[in-house]
VOVO-476381 format. One record per atom (N, C-alpha, C, O, CB): x, y, z. Coordinates in steps of 0.02 Angstrom, whole numbers, plus 32768, in hexadecimal, padded with zeros to 4 digits. Glycine has a CB too. Layout:
BEGIN
XYZ
...
! end
This chain:
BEGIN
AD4F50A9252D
AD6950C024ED
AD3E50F824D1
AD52512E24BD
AD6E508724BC
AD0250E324D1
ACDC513124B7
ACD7516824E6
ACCA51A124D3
AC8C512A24A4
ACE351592529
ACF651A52554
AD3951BC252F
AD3F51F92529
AD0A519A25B6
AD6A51952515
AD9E51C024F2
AD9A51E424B9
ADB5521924AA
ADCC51A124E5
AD6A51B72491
AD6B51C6245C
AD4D520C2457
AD62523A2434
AD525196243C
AD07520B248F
ACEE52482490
AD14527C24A6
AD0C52B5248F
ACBC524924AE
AD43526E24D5
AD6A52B32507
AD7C52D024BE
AD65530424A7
ADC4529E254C
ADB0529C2499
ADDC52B12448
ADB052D6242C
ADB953122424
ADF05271240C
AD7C52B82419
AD5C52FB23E7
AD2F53392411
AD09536123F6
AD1C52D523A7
AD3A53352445
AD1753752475
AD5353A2245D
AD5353D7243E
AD0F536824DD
AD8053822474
ADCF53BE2473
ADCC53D22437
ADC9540E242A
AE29539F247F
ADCC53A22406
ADEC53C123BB
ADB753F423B9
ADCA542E23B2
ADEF5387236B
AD6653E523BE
AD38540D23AF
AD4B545B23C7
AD49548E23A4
ACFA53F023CC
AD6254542418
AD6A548F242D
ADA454B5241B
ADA554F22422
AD66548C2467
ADE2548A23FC
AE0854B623CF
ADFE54C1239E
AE0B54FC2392
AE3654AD23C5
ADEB54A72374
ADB654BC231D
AD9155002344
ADAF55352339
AD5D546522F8
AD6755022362
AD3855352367
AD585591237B
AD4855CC2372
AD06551323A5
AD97555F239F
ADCD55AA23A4
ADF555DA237E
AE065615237B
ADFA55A123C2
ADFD558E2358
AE1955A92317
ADEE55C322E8
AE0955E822BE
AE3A557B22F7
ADA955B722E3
AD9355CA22BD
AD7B562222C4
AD73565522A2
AD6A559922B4
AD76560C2300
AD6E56592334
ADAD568F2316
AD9D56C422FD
AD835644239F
ADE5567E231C
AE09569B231E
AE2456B822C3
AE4256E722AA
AE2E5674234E
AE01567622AC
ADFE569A224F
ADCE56B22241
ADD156C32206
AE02566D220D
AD8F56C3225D
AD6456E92268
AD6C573D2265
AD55576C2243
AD5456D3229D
AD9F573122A3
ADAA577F22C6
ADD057992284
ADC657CF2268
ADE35784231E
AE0E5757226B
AE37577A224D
AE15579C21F4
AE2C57CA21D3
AE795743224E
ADE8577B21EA
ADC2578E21A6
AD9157D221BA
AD7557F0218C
AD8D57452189
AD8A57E321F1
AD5A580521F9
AD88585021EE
AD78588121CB
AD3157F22241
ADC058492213
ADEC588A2219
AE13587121EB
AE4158682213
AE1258A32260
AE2B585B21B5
AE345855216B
ADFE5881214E
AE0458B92135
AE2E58092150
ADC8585B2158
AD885896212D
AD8E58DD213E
AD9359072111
AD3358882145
AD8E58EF2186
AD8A59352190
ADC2595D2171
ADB959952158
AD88594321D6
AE0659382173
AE4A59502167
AE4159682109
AE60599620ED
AE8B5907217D
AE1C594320F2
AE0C593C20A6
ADDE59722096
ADF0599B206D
ADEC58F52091
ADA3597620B4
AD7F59A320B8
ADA759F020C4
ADB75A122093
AD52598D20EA
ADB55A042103
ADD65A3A2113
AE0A5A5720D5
AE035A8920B3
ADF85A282152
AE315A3020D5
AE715A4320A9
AE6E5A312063
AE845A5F2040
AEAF5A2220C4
AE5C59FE2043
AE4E59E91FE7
AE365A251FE3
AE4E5A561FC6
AE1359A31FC4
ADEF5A1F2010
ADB25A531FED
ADC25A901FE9
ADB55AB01FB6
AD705A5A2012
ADE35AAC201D
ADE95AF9202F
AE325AFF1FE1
AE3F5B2B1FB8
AE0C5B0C20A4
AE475AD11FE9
AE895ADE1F95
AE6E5AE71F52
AE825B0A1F24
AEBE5A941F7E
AE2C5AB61F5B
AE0E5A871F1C
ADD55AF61F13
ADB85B0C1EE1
ADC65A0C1F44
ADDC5B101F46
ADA45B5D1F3A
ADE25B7F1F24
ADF55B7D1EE9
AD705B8E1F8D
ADFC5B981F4A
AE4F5BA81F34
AE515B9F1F04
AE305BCD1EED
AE885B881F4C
AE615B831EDC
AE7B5B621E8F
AE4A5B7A1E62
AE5B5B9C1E31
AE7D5B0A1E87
ADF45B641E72
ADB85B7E1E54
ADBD5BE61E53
ADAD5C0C1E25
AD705B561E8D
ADD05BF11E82
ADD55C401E88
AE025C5C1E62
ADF05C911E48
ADE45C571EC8
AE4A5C431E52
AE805C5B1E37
AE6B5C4B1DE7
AE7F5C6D1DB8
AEC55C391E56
AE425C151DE2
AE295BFE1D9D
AE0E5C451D68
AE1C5C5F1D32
ADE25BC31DAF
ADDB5C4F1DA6
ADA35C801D91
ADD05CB71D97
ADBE5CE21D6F
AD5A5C851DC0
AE0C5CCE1DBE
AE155D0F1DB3
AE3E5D181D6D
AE415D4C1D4C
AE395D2C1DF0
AE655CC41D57
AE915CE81D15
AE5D5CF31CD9
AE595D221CB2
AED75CB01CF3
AE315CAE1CE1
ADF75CCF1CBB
ADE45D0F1CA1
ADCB5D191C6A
ADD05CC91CD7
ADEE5D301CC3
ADBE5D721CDE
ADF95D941CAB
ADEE5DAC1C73
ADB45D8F1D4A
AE505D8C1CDA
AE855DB01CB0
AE725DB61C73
AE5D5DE71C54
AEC45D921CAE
AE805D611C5D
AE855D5F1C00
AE595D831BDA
AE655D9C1BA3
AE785D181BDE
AE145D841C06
ADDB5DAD1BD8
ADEA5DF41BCC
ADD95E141B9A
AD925DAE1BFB
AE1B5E151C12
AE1C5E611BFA
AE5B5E641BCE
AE635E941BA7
AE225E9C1C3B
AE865E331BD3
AEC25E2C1BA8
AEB45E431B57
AEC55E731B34
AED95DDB1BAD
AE865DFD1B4C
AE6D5DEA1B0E
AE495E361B09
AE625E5F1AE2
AE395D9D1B0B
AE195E451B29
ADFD5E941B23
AE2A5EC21AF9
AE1B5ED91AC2
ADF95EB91B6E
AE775ECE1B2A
AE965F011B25
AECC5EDF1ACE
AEE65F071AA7
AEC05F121B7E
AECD5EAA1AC8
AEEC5E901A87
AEC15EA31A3D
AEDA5EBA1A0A
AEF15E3C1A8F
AE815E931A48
AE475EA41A24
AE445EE11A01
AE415EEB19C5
AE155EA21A4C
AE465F241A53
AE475F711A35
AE8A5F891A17
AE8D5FB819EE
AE365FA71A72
AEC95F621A30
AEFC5F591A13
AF015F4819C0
AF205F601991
AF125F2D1A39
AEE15F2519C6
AEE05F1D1977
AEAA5F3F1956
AEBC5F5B1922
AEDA5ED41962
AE7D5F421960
AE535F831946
AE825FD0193B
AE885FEE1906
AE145F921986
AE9C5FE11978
AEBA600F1962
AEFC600C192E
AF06603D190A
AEC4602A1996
AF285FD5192A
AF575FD51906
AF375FC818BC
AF5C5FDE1890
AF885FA51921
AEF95FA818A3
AED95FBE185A
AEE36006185B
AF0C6027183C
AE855FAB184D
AEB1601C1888
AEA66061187C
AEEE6095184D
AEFA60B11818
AE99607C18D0
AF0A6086188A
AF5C608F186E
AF6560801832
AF7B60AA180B
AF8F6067188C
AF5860411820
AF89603117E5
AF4F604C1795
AF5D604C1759
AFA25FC417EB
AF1A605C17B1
AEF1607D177B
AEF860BA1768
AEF760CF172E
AEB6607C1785
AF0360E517AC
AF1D611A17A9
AF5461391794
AF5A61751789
AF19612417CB
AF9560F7178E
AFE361041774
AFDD61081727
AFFF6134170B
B01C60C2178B
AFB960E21703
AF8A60B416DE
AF7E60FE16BA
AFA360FF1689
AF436081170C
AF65612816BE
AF2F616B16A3
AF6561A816AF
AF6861D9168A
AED7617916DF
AF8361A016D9
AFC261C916D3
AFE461B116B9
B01161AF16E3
AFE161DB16FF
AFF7619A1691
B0426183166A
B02A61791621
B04F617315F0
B0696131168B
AFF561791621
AFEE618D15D8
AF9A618415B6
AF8E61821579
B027615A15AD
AF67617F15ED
AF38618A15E5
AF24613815C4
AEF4612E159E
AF3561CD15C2
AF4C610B15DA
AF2960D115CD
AEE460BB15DD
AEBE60E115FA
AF4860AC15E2
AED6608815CE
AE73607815E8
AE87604A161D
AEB86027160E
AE2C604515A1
AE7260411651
AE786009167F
AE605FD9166A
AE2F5FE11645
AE60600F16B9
AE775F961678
AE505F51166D
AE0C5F4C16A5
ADE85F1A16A4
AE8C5F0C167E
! end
């Protein structure tokens, strides 16, 4: 009876250990697959971040002198039309 008992848990052992083998492999190329592709999206995403960034600042820039110049304007309509004082 204990030669059986032992053969039983030799086998199971040696299928546990295959399987474990084999969720091994599969976590390992999970990781790489994660690595390669998240990461390379996860820079991607970081890059496109930084470039609207970059947009809005010259946006906001060009809104800024935009409105600087439209005072200008309206001080100047302001002194022509009847020599009012600007606020």
């Amino acid at each position: 009876m204990n030669d059986k008992l032992y053969d039983l848990v030799e086998k199971m052992y040696i299928e546990f250990s295959g399987r474990i083998g084999t969720l091994e492999k599969g976590q390992k190329e999970l990781q790489l697959t994660i690595e390669n592709n998240v990461s390379e999206k996860i820079k991607t995403l970081y890059d496109d971040r930084v470039e609207i960034k970059e947009s809005l600042a010259c946006i906001n820039s060009k809104l800024d002198n935009m409105a600087k110049v439209d005072e200008n304007h309206e001080l100047r309509i302001r002194v022509l039309e009847g020599g009012k004082q600007a606020v």
